[in-house]
TORDO-437764 format. One record per residue (C-alpha): residue number from 1; y, x, z. Coordinates in pm, whole numbers, plus 50000, padded with zeros to 5 digits. Example, Ala and Ser with C-alpha at 12.3 -4.5 7.8 and 13.67 -1.06 7.14 Angstrom:
<r resi="1" Y="49550" X="51230" Z="50780"/>
<r resi="2" Y="49894" X="51367" Z="50714"/>
END
This chain:
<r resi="1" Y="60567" X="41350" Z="78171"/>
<r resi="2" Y="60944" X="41279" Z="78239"/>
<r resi="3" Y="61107" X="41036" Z="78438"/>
<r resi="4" Y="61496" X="40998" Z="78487"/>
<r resi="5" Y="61685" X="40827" Z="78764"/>
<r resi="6" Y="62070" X="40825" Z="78742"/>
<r resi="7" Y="62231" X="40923" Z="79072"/>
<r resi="8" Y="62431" X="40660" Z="79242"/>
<r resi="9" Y="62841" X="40752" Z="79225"/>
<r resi="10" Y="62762" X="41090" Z="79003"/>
<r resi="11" Y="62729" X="41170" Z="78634"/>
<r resi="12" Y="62388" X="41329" Z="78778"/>
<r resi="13" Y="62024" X="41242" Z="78647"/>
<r resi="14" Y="61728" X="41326" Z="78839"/>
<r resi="15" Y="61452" X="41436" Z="78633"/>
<r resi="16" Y="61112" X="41451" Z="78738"/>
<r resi="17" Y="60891" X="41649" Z="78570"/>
<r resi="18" Y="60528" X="41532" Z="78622"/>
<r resi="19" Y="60181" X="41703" Z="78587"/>
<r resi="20" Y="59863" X="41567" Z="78734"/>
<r resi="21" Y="59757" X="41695" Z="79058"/>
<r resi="22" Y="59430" X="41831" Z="78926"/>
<r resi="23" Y="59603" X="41997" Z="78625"/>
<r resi="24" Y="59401" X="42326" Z="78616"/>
<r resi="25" Y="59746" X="42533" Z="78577"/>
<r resi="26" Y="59908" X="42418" Z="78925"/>
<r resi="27" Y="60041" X="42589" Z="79157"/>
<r resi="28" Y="60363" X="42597" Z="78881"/>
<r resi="29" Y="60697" X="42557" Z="78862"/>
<r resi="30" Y="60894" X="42421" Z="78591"/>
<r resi="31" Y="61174" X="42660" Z="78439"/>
<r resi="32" Y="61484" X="42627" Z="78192"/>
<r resi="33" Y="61806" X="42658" Z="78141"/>
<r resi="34" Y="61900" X="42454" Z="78430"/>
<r resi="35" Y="61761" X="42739" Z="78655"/>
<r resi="36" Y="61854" X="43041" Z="78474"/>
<r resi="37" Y="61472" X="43074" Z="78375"/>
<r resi="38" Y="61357" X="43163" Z="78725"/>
<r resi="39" Y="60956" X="43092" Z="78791"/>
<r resi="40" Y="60959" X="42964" Z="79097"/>
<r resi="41" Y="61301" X="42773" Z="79188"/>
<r resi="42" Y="61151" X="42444" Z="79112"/>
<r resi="43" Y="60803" X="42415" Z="79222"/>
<r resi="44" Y="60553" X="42148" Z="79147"/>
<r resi="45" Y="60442" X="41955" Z="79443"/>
<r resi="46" Y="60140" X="41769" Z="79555"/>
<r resi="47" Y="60203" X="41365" Z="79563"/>
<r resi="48" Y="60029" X="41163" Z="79766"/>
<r resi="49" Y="60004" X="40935" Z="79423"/>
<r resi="50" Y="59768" X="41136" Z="79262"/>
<r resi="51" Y="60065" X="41397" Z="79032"/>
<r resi="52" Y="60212" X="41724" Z="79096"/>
<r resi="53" Y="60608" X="41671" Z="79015"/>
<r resi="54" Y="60939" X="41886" Z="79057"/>
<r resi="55" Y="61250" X="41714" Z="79095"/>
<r resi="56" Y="61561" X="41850" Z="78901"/>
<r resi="57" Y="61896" X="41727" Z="78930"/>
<r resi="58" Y="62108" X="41751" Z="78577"/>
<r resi="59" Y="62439" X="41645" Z="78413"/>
<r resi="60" Y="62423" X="41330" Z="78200"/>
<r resi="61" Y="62452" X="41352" Z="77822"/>
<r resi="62" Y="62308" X="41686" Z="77771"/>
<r resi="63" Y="61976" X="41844" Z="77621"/>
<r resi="64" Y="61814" X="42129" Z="77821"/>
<r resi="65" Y="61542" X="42379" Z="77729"/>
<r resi="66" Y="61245" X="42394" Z="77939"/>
<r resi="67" Y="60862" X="42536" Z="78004"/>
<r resi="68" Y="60627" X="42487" Z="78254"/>
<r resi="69" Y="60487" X="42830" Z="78420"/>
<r resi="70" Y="60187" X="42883" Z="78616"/>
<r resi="71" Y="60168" X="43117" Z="78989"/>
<r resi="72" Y="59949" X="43349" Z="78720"/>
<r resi="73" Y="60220" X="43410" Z="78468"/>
<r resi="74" Y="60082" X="43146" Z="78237"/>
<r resi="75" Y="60350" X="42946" Z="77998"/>
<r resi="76" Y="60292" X="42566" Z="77875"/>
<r resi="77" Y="60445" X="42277" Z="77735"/>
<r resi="78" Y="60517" X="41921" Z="77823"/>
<r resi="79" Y="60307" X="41705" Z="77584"/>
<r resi="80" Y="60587" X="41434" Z="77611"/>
<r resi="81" Y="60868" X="41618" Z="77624"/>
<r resi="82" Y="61191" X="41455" Z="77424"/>
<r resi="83" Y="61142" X="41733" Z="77187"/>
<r resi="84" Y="61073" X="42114" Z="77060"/>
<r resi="85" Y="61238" X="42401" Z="76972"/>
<r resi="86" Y="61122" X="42763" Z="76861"/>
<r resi="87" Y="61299" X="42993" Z="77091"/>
<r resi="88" Y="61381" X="43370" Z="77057"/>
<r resi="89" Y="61024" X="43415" Z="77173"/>
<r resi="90" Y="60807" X="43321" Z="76896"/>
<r resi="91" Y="60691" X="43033" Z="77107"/>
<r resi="92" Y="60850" X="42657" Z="77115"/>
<r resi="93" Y="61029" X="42543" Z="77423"/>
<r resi="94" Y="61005" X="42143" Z="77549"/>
<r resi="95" Y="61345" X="41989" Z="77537"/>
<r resi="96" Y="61476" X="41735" Z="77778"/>
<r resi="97" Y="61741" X="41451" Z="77728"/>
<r resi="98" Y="61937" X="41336" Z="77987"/>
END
């Protein structure tokens, strides 16, 4: 799941990107274009409200590629991402508007 909270003052959007906390893939981190594709930058973390999420901050009015990456190298989507592309991979990455 994604949620998006402008930031007050900026032309930044915060995007949360949201797993449950008993998702069988955590510990993960969420990676894209925003991060130069680095596991690990932006880790999922434990919520006292039950989810797993990793906070990104991103400019408004673009689209950004992302996947979701497990500790043991594994690579999944985001059922409810804003959309899907195939990438150079011969897999489909999760796109995200902001």
């Amino acid at each position: 799941m994604l949620n998006r909270r402008k930031v007050r003052g900026s032309s930044g959007i915060k995007v949360s990107f949201v797993l449950d906390v008993d998702d069988p893939r955590l510990p993960a981190s969420v990676v894209g274009e925003f991060n130069a594709w680095s596991p690990g930058a932006d880790r999922f973390v434990r919520r006292s409200n039950g989810t797993a999420s990793a906070v990104v901050l991103l400019h408004q009015g673009h689209t950004y590629r992302f996947r979701y990456r497990s500790d043991d190298g594994e690579w999944f989507n985001d059922q409810e991402a804003d959309g899907y592309e195939p990438n150079s991979h011969g897999t489909v990455d999760c796109l995200v508007v902001t």
